[in-house]
C-alpha positions in Angstrom: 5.3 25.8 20.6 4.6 22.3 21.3 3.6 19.7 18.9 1.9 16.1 20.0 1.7 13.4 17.1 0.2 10.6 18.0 1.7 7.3 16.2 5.4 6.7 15.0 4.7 5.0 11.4 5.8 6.4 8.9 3.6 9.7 8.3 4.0 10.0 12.6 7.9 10.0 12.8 8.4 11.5 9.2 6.2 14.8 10.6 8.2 14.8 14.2 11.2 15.1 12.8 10.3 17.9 9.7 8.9 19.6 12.8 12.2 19.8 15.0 13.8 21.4 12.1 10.9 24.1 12.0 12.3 24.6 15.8 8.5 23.0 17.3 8.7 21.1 20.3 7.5 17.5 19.8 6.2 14.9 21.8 5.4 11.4 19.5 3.2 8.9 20.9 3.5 5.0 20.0 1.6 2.1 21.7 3.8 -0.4 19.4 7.0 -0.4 17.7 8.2 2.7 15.9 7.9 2.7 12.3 4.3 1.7 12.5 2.7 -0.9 10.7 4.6 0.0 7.4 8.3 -0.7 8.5 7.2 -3.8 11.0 4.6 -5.6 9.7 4.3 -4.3 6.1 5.9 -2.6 3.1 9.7 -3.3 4.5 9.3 -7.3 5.6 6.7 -8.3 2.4 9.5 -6.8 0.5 12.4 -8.6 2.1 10.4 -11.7 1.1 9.7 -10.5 -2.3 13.4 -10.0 -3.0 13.9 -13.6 -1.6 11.2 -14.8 -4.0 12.7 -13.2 -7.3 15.9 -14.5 -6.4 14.5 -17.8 -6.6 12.2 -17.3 -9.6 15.5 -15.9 -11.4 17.2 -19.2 -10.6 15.0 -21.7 -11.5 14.9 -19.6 -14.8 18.8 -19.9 -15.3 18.6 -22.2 -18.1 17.3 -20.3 -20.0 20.0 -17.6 -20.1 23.3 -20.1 -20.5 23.1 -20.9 -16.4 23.5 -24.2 -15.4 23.0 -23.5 -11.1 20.5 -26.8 -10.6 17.4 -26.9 -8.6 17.1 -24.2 -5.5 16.3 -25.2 -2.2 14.8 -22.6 0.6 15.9 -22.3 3.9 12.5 -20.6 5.2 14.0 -19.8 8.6 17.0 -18.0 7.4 14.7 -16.3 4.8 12.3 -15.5 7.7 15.8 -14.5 9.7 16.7 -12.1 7.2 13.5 -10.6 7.2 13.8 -9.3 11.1 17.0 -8.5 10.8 16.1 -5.6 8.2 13.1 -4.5 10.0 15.0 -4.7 13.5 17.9 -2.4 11.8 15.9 -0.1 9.9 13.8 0.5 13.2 16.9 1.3 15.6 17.7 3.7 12.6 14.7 5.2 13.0 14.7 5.4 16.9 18.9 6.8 16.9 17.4 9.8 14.4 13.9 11.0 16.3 16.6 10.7 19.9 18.9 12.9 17.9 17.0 15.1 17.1 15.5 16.0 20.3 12.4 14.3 19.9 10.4 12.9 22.9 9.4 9.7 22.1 6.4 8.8 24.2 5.8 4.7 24.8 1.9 3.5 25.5 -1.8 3.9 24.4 -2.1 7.0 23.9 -5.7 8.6 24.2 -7.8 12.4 24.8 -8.4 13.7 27.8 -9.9 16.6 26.0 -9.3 18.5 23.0 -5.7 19.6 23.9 -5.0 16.8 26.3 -3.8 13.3 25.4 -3.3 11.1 28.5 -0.9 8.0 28.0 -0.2 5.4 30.6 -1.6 7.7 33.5 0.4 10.5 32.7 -1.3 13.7 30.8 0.3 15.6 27.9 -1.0 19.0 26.6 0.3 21.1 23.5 -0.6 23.5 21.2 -1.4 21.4 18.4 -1.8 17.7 18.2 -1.7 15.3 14.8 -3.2 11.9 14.9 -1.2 9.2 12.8 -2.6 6.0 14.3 -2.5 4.0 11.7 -5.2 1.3 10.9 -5.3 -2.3 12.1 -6.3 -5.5 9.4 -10.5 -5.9 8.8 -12.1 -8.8 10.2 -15.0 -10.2 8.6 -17.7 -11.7 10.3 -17.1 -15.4 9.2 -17.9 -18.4 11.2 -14.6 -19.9 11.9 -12.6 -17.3 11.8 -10.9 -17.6 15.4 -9.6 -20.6 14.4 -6.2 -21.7 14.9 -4.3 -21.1 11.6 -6.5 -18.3 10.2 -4.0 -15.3 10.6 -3.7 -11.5 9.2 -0.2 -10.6 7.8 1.7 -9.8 10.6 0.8 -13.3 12.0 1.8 -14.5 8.0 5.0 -12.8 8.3 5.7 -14.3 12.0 5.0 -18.3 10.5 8.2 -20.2 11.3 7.7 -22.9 8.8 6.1 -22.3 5.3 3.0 -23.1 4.8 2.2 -26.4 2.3 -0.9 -25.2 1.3 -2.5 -21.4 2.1 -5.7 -20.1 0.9 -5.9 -16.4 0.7 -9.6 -14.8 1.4 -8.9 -11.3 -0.7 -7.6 -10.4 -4.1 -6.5 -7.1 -3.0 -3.0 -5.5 -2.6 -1.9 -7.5 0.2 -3.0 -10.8 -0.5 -1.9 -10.9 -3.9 1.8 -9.7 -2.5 1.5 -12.8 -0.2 0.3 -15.3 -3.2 2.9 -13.8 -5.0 5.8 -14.2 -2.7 4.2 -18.1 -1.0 3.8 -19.2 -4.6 7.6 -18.8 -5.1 8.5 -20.3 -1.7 6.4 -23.5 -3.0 3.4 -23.2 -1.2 0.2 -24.3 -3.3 -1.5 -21.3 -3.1 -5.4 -20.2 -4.1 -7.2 -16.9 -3.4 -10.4 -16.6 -3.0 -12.5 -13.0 -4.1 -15.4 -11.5 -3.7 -15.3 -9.0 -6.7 -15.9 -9.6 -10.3 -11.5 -9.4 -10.3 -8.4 -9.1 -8.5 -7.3 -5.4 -7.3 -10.8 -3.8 -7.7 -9.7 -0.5 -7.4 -6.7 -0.6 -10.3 -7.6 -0.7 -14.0 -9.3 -3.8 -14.5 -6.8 -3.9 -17.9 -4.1 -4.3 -15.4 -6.0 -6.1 -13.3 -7.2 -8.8 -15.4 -3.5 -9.0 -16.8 -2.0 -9.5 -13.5 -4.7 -12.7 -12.5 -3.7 -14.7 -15.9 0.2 -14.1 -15.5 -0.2 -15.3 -11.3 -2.2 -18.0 -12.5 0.9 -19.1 -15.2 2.2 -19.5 -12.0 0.1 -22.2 -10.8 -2.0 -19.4 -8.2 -5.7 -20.9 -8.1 -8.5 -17.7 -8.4 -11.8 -18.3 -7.4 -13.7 -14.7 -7.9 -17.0 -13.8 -7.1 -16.8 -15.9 -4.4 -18.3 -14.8 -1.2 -16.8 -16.9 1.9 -19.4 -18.8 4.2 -17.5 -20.4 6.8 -14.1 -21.7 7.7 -13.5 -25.3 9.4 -11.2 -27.9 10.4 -11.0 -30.7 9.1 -10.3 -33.8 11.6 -9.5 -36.5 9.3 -6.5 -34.3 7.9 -5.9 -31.4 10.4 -6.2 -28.8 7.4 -8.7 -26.0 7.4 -11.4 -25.6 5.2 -12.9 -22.8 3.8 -16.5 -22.7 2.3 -17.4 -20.2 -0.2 -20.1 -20.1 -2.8 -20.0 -18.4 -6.4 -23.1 -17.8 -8.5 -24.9 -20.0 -5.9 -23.0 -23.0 -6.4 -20.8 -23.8 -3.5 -17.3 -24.4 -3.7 -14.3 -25.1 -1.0 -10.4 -25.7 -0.3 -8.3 -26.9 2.4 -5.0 -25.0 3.6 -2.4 -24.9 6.7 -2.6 -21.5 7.2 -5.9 -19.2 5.7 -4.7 -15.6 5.6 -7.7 -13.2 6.1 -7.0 -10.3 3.6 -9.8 -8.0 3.0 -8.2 -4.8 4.0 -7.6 -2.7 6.9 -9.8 0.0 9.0 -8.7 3.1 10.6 -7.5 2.7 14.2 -9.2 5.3 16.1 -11.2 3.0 18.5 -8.5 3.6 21.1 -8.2 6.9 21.3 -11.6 8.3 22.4 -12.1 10.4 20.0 -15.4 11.5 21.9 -13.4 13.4 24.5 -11.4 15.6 22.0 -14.9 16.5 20.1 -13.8 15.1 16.6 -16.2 14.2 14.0 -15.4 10.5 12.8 -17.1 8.2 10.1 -17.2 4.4 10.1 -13.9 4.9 12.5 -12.2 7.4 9.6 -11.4 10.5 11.7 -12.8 13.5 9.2 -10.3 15.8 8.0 -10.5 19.0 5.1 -8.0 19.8 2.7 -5.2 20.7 5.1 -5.7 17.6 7.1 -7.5 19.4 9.8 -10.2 18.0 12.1 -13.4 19.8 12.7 -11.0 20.9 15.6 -9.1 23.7 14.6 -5.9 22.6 16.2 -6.2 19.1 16.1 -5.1 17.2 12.8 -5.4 13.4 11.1 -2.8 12.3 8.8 -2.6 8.7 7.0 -4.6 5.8 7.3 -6.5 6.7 10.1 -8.7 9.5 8.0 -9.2 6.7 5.8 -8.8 8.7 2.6 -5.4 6.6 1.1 -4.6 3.5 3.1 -0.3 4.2 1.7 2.9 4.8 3.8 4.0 7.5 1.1 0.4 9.0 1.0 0.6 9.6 5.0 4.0 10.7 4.8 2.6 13.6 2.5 -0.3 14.4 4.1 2.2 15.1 7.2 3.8 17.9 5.3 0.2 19.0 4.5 -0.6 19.5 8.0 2.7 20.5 9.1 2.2 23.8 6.3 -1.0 24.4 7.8 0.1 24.2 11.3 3.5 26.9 10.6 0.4 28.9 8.5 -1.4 29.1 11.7 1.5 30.2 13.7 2.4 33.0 10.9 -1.0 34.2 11.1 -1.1 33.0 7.4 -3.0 31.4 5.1 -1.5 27.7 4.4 0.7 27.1 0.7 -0.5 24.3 -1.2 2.0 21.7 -0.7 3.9 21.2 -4.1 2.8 17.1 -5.3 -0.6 18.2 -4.4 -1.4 18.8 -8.0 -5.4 17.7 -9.1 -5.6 15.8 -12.6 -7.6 18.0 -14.5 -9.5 16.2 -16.7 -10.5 19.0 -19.3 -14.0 18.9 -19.2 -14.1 20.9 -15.6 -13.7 18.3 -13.5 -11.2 17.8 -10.9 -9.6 14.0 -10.6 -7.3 13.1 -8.0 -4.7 13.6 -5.7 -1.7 12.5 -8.1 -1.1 9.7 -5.4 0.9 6.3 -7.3 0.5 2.8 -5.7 2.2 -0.4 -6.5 1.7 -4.2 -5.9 5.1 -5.9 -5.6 4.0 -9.4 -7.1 5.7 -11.0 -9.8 4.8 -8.8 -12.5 4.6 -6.1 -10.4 1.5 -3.7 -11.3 1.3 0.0 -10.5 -1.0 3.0 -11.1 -1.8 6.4 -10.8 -4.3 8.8 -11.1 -8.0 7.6 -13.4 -8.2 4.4 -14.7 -10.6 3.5 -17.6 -13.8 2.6 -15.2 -12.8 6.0 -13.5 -13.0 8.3 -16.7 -16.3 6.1 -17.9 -17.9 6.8 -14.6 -17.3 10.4 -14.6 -18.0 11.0 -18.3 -15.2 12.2 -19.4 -13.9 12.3 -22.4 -10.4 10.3 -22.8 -8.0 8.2 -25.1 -6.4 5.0 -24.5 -2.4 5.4 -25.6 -1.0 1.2 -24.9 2.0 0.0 -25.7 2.9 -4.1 -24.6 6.7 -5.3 -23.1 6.9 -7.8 -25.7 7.8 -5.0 -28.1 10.9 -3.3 -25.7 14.0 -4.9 -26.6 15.5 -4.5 -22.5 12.3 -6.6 -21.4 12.7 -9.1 -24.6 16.6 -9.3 -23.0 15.3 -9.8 -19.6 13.2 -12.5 -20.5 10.3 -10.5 -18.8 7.9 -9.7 -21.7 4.7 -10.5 -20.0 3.4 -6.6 -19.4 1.1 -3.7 -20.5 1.5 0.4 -20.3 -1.4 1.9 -20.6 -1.7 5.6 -20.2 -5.3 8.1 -20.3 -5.1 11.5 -21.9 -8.2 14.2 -22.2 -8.9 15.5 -25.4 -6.5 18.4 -24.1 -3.6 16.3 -24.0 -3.8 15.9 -19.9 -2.3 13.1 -18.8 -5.3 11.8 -16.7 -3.4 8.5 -15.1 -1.3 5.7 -16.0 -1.3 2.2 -15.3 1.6 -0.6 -16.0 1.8 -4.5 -15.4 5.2 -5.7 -16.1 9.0 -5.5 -14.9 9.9 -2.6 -12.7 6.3 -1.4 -13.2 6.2 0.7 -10.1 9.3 2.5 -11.2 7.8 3.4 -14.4 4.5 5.1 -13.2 7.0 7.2 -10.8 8.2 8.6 -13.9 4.7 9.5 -15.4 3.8 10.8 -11.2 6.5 12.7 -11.3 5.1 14.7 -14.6 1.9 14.9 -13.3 2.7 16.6 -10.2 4.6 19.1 -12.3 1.6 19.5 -14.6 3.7 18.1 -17.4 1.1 17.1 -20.7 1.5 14.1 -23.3 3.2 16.3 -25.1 5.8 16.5 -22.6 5.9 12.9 -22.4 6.0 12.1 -25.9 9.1 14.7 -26.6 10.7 13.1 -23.3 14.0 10.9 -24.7 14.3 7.9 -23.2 17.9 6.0 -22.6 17.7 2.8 -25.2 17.4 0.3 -24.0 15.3 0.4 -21.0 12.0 -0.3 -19.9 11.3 3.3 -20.0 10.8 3.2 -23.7 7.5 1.4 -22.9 6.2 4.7 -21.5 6.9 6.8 -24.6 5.9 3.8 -27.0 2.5 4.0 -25.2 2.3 7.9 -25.2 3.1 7.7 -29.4 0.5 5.2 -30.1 
């Protein structure tokens, strides 16, 4: 039985090789580099800079814990250095274990023939089943200007040899407030520009909100409801302007570098999706439950069915369609995957996929499952259980106290999501995922001991108040 998955990111090469050990045949398709857009042009090198970034932040801190190490200085190349050299090892690791394990690693576009045909570089490929993992590619906005020179996306941001003295970030979202973040600490003047009523739209605007005023502490300019008009150069100074206008009154700033972050799309364009017979939407290819296409046979996992835009979510939804594809072949009905578990919110209605995210800025912030606006939208019925890291005696000896835990519960006790702003906040609302998924109640969390001192604590202070 022969398998073709189509894309080597993370949910692509993560599903090849679970699908060598079920003894399937395997043929994985990548245009690019292996390891997608997660391990080369996102979630591994943003991180290597993050860590570069809180090294400094903790430095110029010292003082303030009995350090005398005087002023830091960056070398931005060997930070940038560092950066490849992860990504460049962690990639060959990737390649030695898909060779090993029998893999056949396909290199070039690929696209349908037909519905169990993918042709790449001239040569045709059929199997039994196929699973598309493409991937998505950064939106572009239609913005006068925005061919300029020095208007990037992030992997051009992550590819800058010198830092940028000033950068203006269009987008308040995951990745440009990673970027602020990170530039801020490098010591690039740095000012985000958003077209929402606040940062990270989609998190709890609790968190949110709490996240904007501790970035701005650190000297990051917000301008939100701010629609962009136009980008231009300027000739007197060689900077780059860009134009926006908020509330109808027009403001601007100039920058080195503008970094265009207003999300990504689904990358299905290149595939011609038309010849296999899928069913897409706005470029999302349309899956069910199992991850299938309105083909039987053929399958969409990660960003490309545009249903969560997250390396961990695709890697997941890979197992999903792997279950349903060893179903098939059983002549079974699929298992539910175990993680899948719905919130249930008590009043009959279903929430979602227990699916955690995290923004690695400096607080980090992380969530999962409904925030407020969620369980206000729906009409539900909930409580608000906080708890602040000024009160937790590890973050007071950190000298990180700037954070929030906030937690939703139905009337039931069902932990209905959780959302935290402060040290190690993606770790935290792992812990609170992990309960979920196992259909753990506040009960459970509130009889859960915690090791004293940690930041942990925050979690059960906020599920006792």
């Amino acid at each position: 039985m022969t398998i073709i998955i189509i894309g080597a990111g993370p949910g692509g090469y993560e599903t090849a090789l679970a699908a060598r050990r079920q003894g399937l045949d395997v043929i994985l398709v990548e245009s690019g580099q292996v390891g997608g857009t997660c391990l080369n042009a996102g979630c591994i090198p943003t991180k290597a800079y993050c860590r570069t970034a809180e090294i400094l932040e903790e430095m110029r801190h010292a003082g303030a814990f009995g350090i005398s190490a005087g002023q830091p200085t960056l070398d931005f190349a060997q930070v940038k250095r560092r950066k490849d050299d992860i990504v460049s090892g962690l990639r060959s690791n990737v390649e030695t274990l898909l060779e090993s394990s029998g893999v056949q690693l396909v290199r070039g576009q690929a696209s349908f023939k037909d519905h169990r045909t993918v042709t790449v570089c001239g040569t045709d490929y059929t199997a039994d089943y196929i699973i598309i993992a493409a991937g998505s590619v950064p939106a572009v906005p239609d913005i006068p200007g925005i061919g300029l020179d020095g208007v990037v996306d992030s992997t051009a941001l992550l590819e800058l040899e010198e830092l940028p003295r000033k950068l203006c970030i269009i987008g308040g979202g995951v990745i440009g407030l990673e970027f602020a973040s990170v530039f801020r600490s490098f010591g690039s003047e740095v000012t985000v520009v958003e077209f929402c009523r606040e940062v990270l739209p989609r998190y709890d605007q609790d968190i949110a909100k709490r996240l904007r005023q501790s970035l701005s502490k650190r000297g990051i300019v917000f301008s939100l409801q701010s629609a962009v008009t136009s980008i231009e150069e300027v000739q007197e100074t060689g900077l780059l302007r860009v134009n926006w206008e908020k509330k109808g009154v027009p403001g601007n700033c100039e920058a080195d570098h503008v970094l265009v972050a207003v999300g990504r799309r689904p990358d299905s364009n290149r595939l011609d999706t038309e010849a296999a017979g899928l069913v897409t939407e706005r470029g999302a290819v349309v899956v069910d439950g199992d991850m299938r296409t309105n083909v039987p046979h053929i399958f969409a996992i990660g960003d490309v069915n545009g249903r969560q835009l997250l390396a961990h979510a695709a890697t997941f939804q890979g197992k999903v369609a792997l279950q349903a594809i060893m179903s098939d072949m059983a002549g079974q009905s699929p298992e539910p995957v175990s993680g899948t578990g719905l919130v249930s919110s008590g009043n009959g209605v279903n929430g979602p996929d227990v699916m955690p995210s995290a923004v690695f800025t400096m607080p980090e912030a992380a969530s999962v499952g409904y925030a407020e606006e969620d369980c206000k939208s729906l009409g539900l019925e909930y409580s608000v259980h906080k708890a602040f890291f000024r009160a937790n005696g590890k973050a007071v000896c950190m000298g990180e106290t700037d954070g929030l835990c906030k937690i939703m519960s139905s009337p039931e006790g069902k932990i209905l999501g959780c959302h935290v702003v402060g040290p190690h906040a993606a770790d935290l609302v792992q812990e609170v995922s992990s309960l979920m998924s196992a259909g753990a109640d506040m009960d459970a969390l509130r009889h859960a001991v915690h090791i004293h001192p940690t930041l942990g604590e925050v979690i059960s202070a906020a599920a006792e108040s």
